[in-house]
N, C-alpha and C positions, 0 to 999 in steps of 0.2 A: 166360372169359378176357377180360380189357380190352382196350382199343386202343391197344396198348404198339409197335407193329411188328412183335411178336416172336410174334403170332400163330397166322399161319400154321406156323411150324416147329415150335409146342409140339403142332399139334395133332398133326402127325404124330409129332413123338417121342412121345407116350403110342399113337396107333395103334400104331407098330413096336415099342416093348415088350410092350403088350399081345399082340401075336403072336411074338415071340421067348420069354414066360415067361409062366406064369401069375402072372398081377397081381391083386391085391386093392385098391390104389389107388395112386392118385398126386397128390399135393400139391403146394403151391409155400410158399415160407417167406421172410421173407426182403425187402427191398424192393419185390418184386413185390408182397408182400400185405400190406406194410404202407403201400403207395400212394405211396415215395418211389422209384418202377424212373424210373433215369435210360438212354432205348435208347444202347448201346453204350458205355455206361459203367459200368451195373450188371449185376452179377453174375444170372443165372437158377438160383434156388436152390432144387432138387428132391428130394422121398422119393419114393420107387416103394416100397410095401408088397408082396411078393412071396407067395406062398403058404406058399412053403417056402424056407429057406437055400441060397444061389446055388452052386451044385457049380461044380467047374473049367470042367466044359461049358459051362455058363451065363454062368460070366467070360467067358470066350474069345467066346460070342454077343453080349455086351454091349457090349463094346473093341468089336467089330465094327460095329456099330449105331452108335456113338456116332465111330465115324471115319469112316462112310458119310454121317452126316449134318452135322459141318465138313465135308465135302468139298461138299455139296449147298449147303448153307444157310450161310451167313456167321453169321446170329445164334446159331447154334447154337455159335459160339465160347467165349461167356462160360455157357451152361450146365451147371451142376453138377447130380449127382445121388447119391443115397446111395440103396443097396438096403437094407431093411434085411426079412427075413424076419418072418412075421403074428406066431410065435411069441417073437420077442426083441425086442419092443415094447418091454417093460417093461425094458430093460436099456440105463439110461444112461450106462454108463462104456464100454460094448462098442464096437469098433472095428468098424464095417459099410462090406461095398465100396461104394467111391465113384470116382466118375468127374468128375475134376476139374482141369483146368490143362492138360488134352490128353492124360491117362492114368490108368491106374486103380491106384487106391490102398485104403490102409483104417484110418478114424476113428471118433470117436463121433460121433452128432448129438448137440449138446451142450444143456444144459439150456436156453442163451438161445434154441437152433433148435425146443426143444418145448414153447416159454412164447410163439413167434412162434406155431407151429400151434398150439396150444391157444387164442388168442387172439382168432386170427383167417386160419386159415391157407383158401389155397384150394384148392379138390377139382378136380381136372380129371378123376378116373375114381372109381367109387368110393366108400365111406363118407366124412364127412367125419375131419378129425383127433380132433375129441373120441370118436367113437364108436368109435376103436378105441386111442387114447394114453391109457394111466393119468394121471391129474393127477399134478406133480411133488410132490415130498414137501415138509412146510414147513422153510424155511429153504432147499433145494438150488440157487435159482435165485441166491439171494445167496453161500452157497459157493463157487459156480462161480466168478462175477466175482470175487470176494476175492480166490483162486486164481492168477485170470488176471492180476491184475493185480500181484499182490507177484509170480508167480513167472517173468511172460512179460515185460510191460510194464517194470515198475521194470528189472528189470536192463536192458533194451536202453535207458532212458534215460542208461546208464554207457556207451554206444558210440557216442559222437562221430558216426562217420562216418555210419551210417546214419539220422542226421536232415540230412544233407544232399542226400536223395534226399527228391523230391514225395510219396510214397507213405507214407510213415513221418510225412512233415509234415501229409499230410490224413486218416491212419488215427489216428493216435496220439492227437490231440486229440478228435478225434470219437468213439472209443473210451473216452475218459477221460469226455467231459459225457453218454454213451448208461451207462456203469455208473454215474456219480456218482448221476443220477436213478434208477437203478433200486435202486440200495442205500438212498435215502432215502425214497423212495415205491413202490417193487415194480411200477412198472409200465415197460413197454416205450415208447423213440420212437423216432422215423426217424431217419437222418441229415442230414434237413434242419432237423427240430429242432434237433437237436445242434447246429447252428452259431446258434442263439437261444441257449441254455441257456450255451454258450460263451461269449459277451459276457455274460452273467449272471454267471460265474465269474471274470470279467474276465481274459481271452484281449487279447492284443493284436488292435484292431479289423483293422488290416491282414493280420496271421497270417489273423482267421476271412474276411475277405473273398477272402484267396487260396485256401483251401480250396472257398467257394464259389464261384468263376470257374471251378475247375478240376472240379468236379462240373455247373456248373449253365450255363457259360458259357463262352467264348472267353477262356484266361487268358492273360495278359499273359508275357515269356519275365524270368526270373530270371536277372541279371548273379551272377560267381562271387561276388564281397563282399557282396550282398546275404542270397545264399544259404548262404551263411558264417556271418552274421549271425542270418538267419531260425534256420536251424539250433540255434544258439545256447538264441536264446528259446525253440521251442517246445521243445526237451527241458526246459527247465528247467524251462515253465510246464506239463510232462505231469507228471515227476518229483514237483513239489510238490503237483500238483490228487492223485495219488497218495496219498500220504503222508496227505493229506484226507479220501478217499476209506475209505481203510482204517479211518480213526480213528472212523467214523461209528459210533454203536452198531448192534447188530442192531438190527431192527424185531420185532416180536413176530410169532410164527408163525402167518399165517392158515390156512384151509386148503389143500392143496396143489391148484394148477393147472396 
């Protein structure tokens, strides 16, 4: 584990799973492993490989564990986690319980989360990710982003209001220059690249520098006509890096990783 703050609370949450379930391992994916963890701003984004498929019992110990420990630990706030059972490795569309936002739910870990572990993920218990993740097939990691981005992104650039929220203004762009790169070259960056690659694509310098204040720094407070304004731009400049994005040809299928 680094010397991220967030230390001491991981070790114990892999101790108290490991005695709540039998565990096979437990990863991190995610800005923690790819060296851009901002403490208490980035997300702690975890697999727990289980032996077997999580029965109701299991839910029910898990919600448990995972409210005892916000209540203990503060940084245990922004940690996520996905069970996903030894046997349904290999199943990337499959919805696995997750524990996330302050409750438990269930999704897939998606291609970009097993192209993070594949990559370079870390082992806190455990095998590490390659020796027990099938490589992804060729072509699925760029599917995915295509995907996400004609059928999540592009539309919510038709909805005004929600680029008038911070969230939408430092996810959206940073999501557009993190697939732009990966659809043209196949490989993964942080999101502090992303605000490099951004002024590449030519991003208004001010948009990337408010993104960066508010990840990396003390940001300055946004008057309503400004944020009227910003709003404005970055949908439009997500909208079109979009439409770019899409038009890129495939890259040729190397092997799957």
């Amino acid at each position: 584990m680094g010397d991220t703050g967030t230390d001491p609370m991981l070790r114990s949450f892999v101790d108290r799973v490991r005695r709540a379930v039998p565990t096979v391992a437990v990863w991190a994916h995610g800005s923690l492993a790819l060296g851009d963890f901002q403490p208490g701003r980035s997300d702690l984004d975890l697999i727990a490989v289980l032996a077997e498929a999580p029965s109701a019992e299991t839910r029910e110990r898990l919600v448990g564990l995972h409210r005892r420990l916000r209540a203990e630990e503060p940084t245990a706030e922004k940690l996520h986690c996905s069970y996903l059972a030894r046997d349904a490795l290999a199943e990337a569309g499959a919805d696995h319980l997750t524990w996330a936002h302050g409750g438990m739910l269930k999704r897939p870990v998606t291609p970009v989360s097993r192209r993070e572990l594949l990559d370079g993920g870390l082992t806190f218990h455990g095998p590490a990710p390659v020796e027990l993740l099938p490589p992804l097939l060729p072509g699925q990691l760029a599917s995915f982003i295509r995907q996400d981005l004609a059928e999540f992104w592009l539309p919510a650039t038709r909805r005004p209001l929600l680029w008038l929220r911070d969230v939408w203004v430092d996810f959206g762009p940073v999501v557009l220059a993190r697939a732009t790169v990966t659809l043209r070259e196949d490989r993964l960056i942080t999101k502090g690249e992303a605000l490099t690659e951004l002024l590449a694509m030519g991003a208004p310098a001010d948009l990337v520098q408010g993104i960066r204040d508010r990840r990396y720094a003390a940001p300055a407070p946004v008057n309503p006509l400004r944020r009227v304004r910003r709003g404005l731009r970055t949908r439009a400049f997500v909208r079109h890096g979009i439409e770019r994005a899409l038009a890129l040809p495939p890259r040729p299928s190397p092997e799957g990783r």
